[in-house]
C-alpha positions in Angstrom: -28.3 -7.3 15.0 -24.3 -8.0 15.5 -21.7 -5.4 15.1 -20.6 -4.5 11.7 -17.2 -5.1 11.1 -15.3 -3.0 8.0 -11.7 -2.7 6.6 -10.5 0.2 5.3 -10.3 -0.7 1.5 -6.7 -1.0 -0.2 -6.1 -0.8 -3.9 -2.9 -3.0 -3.0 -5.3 -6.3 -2.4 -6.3 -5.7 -6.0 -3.1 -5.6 -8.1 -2.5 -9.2 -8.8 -0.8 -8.9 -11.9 1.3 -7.1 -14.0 -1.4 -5.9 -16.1 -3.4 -5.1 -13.3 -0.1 -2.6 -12.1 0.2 -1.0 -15.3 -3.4 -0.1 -15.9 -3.3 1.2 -12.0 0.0 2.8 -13.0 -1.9 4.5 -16.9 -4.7 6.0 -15.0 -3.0 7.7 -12.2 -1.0 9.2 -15.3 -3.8 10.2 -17.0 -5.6 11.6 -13.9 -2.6 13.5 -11.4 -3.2 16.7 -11.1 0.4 18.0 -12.1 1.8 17.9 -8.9 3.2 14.1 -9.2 1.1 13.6 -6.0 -1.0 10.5 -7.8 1.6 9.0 -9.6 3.9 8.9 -6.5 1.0 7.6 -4.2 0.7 4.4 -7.7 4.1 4.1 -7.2 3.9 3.0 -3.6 0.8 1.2 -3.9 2.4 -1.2 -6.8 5.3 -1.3 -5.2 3.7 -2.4 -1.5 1.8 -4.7 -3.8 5.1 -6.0 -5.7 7.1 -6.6 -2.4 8.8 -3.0 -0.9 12.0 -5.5 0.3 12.1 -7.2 -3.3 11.9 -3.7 -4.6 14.8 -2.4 -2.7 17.0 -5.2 -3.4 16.0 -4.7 -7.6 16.5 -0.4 -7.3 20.1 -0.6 -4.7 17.7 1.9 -2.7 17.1 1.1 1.3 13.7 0.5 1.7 13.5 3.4 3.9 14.4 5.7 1.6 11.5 4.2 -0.8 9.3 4.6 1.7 10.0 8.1 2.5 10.3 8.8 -1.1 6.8 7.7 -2.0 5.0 8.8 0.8 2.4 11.4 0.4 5.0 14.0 1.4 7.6 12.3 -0.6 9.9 14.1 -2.7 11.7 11.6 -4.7 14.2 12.7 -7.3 13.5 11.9 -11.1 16.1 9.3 -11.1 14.4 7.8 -8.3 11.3 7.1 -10.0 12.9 6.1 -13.2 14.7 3.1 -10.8 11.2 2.6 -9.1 9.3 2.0 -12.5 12.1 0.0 -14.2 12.4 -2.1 -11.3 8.1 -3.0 -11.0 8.5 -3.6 -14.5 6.5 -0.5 -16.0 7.4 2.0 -18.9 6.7 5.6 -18.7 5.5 6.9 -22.2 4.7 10.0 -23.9 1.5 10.7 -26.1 -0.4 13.7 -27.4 -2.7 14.9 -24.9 -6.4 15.4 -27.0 -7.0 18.9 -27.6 
């Protein structure tokens, strides 16, 4: 039997669309645990997905600094990830949490 050959699986191959980003983008919301870590680690992946270059260029951010920013260790400021989510085209809204 020949060698078995696996990639390491990346959400970023599966965000095709807009819609695809901002259902990506909803659950991470609805599933961080309050420490921003999830939505900062959707952040990067839609914006590796949307283009990190094209994304600098639409924020005035270097892409460096996006990268650092939404890294795991990442500590972006809020108007930071306003930019980022205006930019990828995604709205950040609030709704009663079930109680």
């Amino acid at each position: 039997m020949g060698e078995l050959k696996l990639r390491r699986w990346d959400v970023v191959e599966h965000l095709k669309t807009a819609q695809d980003m901002a259902l990506y983008f909803d659950a991470c919301i609805d599933e961080d645990p309050g420490d921003g870590s999830l939505i900062r680690a959707a952040l990067s992946d839609i914006a590796r997905a949307h283009g990190m270059a094209q994304l600098a260029r639409e924020t005035g951010l270097a892409r460096e600094g996006l990268y650092r920013a939404l890294a795991p260790d990442g500590n972006p400021e809020f108007a930071t990830v306003i930019k980022v989510i205006k930019a990828l085209g995604l709205k950040l809204r609030a709704d009663t949490a079930p109680a």
